[in-house]
VOGUMAR-234453 format. One record per residue (C-alpha): x, y, z; residue in three letters. Coordinates in steps of 0.001 Angstrom, whole numbers, padded with zeros to 6 digits, always signed. Example, Ala and Ser with C-alpha at 12.3 -4.5 7.8 and 13.67 -1.06 7.14 Angstrom:
// VOGUMAR-234453
+012300-004500+007800ALA/+013670-001060+007140SER/
//
This chain:
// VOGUMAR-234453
+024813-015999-025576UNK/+027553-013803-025465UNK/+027965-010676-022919UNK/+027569-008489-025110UNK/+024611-009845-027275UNK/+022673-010069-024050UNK/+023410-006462-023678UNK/+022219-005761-027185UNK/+019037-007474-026057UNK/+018436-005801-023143UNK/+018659-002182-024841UNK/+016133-004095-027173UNK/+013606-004824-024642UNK/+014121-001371-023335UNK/+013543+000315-026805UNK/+009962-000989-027068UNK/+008653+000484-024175UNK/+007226+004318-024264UNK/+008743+005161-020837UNK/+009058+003617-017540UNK/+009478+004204-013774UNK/+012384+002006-012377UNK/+011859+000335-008872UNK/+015265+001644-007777UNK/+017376+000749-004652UNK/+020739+002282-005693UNK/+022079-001522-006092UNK/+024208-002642-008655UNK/+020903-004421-010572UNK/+018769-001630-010353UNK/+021615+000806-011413UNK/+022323-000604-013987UNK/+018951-001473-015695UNK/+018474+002859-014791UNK/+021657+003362-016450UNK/+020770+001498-019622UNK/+017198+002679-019764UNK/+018730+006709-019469UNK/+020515+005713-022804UNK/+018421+003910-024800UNK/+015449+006301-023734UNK/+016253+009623-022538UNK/+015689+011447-019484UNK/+011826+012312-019767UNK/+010492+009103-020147UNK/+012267+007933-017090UNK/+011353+008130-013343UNK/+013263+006249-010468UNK/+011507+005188-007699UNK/+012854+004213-004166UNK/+010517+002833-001645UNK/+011495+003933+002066UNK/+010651+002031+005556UNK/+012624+001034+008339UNK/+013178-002268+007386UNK/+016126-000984+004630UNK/+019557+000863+005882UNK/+020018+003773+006614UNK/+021295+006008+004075UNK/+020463+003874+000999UNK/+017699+006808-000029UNK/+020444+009554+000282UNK/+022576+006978-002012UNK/+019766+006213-004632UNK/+019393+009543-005027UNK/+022964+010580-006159UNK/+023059+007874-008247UNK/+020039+009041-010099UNK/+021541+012169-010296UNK/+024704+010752-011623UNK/+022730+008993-014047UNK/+020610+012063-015314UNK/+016889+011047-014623UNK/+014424+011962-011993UNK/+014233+010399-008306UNK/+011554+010257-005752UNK/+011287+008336-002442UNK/+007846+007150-001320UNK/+007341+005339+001757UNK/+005537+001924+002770UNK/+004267+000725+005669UNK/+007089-001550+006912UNK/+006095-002706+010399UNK/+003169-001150+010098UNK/+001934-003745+007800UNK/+001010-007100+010357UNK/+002166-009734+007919UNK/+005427-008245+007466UNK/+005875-007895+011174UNK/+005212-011660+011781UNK/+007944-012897+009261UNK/+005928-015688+007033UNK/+008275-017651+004883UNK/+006296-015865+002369UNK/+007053-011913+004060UNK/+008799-010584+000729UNK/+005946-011775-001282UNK/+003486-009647+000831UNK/+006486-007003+001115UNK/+006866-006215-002358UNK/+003378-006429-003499UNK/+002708-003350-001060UNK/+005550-002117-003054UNK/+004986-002327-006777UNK/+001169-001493-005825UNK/+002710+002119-004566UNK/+004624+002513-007646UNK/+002027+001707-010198UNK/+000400+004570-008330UNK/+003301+006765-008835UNK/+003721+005528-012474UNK/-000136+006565-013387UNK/+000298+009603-011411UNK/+003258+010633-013764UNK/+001867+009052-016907UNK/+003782+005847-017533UNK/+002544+002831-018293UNK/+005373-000158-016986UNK/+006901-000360-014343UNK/+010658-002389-014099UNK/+012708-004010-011326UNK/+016077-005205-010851UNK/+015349-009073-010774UNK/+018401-010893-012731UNK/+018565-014325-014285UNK/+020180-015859-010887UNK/+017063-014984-009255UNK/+014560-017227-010771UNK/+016854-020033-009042UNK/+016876-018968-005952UNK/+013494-018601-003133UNK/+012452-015326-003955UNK/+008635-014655-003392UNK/+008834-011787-004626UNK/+009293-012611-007768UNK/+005735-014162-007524UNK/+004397-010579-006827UNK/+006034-008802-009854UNK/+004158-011388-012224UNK/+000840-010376-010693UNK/+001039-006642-010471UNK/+002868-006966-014083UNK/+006589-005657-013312UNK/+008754-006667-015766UNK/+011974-008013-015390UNK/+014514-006759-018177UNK/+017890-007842-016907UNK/+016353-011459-016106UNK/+014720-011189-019338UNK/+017950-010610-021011UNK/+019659-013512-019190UNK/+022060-011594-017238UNK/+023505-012801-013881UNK/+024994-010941-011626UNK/+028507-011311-012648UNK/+027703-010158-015933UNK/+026003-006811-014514UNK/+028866-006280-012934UNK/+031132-006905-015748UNK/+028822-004030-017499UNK/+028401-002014-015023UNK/+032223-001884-015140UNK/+032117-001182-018766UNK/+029690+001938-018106UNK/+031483+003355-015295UNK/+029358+002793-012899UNK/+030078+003053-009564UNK/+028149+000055-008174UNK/+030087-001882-010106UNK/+031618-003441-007025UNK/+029305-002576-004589UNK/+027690-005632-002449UNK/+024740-006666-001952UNK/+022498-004901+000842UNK/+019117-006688+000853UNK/+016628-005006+003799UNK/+016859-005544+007244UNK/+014141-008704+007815UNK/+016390-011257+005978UNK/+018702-010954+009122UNK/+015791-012872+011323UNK/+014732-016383+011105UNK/+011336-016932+009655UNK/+008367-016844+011796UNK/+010766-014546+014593UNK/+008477-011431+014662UNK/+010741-008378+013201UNK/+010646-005253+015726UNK/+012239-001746+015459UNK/+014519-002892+018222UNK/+015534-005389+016574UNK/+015816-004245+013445UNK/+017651-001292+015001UNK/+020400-003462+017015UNK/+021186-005881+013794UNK/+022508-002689+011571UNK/+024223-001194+014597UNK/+026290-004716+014743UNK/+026877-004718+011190UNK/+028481-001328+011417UNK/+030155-002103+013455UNK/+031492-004933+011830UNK/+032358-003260+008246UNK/+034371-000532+010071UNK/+036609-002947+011038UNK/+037040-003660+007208UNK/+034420-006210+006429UNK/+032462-005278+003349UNK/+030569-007672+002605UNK/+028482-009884+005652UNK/+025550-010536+007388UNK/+024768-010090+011497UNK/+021851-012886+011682UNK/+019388-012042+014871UNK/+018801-015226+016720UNK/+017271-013665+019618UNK/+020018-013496+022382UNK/+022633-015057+019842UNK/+024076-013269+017062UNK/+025572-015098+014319UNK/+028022-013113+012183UNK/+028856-014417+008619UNK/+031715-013271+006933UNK/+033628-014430+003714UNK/+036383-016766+004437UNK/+039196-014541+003841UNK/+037814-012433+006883UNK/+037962-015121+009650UNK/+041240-014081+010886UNK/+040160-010459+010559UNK/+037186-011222+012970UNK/+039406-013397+015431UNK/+041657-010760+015716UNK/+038784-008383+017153UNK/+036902-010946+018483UNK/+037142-008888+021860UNK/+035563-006040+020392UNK/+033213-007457+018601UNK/+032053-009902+022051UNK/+031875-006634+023942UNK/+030064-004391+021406UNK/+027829-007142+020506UNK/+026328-007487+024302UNK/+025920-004211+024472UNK/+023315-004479+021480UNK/+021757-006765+023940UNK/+023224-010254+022897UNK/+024105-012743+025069UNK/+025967-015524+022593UNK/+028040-014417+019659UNK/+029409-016747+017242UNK/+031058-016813+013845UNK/+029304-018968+011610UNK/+032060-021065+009823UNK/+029781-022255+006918UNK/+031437-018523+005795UNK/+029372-015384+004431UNK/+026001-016873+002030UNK/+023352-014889+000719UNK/+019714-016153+001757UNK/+021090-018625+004602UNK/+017986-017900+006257UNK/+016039-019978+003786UNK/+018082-022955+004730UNK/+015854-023486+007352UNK/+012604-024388+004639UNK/+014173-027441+003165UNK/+013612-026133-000168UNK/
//
């Protein structure tokens, strides 16, 4: 199917429904399944949703916000437990399952409380390929999936996202703060806090896209390719910053920049 009949499909999908409230994180999905639900529906029968803890960067409620602004629909934040919540805390293989279905159980509260009756994330087609437990949770609290409905991967909603103007067209991907820490490591607000001060670090030295994976006293940094030298170069500053955070081994990972690595480890 063709790009563009898969985006006739999706603003299909989106037609039937009588409103919706959008699980929104400001990423390029999400933005764009906001973005086409604004224009096939209008602005009252939308509401975007972004779920707040400390386990996702700073600043991405400030940025979900504009964007829903941009797009011309209403925003709230809510909050979740986070840490608070013991399972989460203890990192199961299985933490995004529990994770998200604190989630989607908040916004079908928010979505009754405003009078709409579905609720919609930004799950793509690439996802049902990949380990995302998650995914497992949306099917039982009955979020649909419209992008991954429509077939679209990644590459193609950013292709359209293009096409709309969008400005997360480009943007990378900025999944929360536990996938940085091997499964069964329990996740802290220490160490949650020293893994995004490293990868500030590292992007102002022009890195967009990585990962700064906590392995206790090591911290393994994965870059793209293309940034090795970049990371050589500074490999000074990033030793000396990176001990300050409280590492003792720092290494570049030269398997290169991977979404997920962490799930490596499970042998799926």
């Amino acid at each position: 199917m063709s790009l563009l009949n898969k985006f006739d499909h999706l603003k299909k999908i989106l037609e039937n429904l009588d409103g919706c409230l959008v699980a929104f994180s400001g990423g390029v999905d999400s933005t764009l399944l906001l973005k086409v639900a604004r224009m096939v529906l209008g602005e009252e029968k939308i509401l975007a949703v972004t779920a707040t803890s400390e386990i996702y960067p700073a600043g991405e409620v400030e940025e979900a916000k504009e964007l829903a602004r941009l797009i011309g629909v209403r925003h709230l934040a809510v909050s979740v437990r986070g840490l608070d919540n013991p399972v989460l805390a203890a990192n199961p293989p299985d933490r995004c399952y529990h994770c998200k279905k604190e989630i989607y159980a908040r916004l079908w509260e928010v979505a009754r409380t405003h009078g709409l009756n579905c609720v919609l994330d930004g799950a793509n087609a690439g996802d049902a390929g990949d380990y995302r437990p998650g995914l497992k949770a949306a099917r039982e609290l009955r979020v649909c999936s419209p992008l991954m409905e429509a077939g679209l991967t990644k590459q193609e909603i950013r292709a359209l996202s293009g096409r709309l103007g969008l400005p997360t067209a480009g943007k990378p991907a900025s999944p929360c703060l536990a996938t940085r820490f091997p499964y069964g490591t329990p996740i802290t607000r220490q160490g949650l806090a020293r893994v995004a001060e490293g990868e500030k670090f590292l992007r102002q030295l022009g890195i967009p896209e990585l990962r700064l994976r906590d392995h206790g006293n090591l911290a393994r940094i994965e870059v793209p390719g293309d940034y090795f030298p970049l990371v050589i170069r500074h490999s000074g500053r990033v030793v000396e910053k990176l001990k300050q955070l409280g590492y003792t081994y720092v290494t570049l990972d030269i398997q290169g920049f991977r979404s997920g690595s962490m799930n490596e480890a499970l042998n799926l």
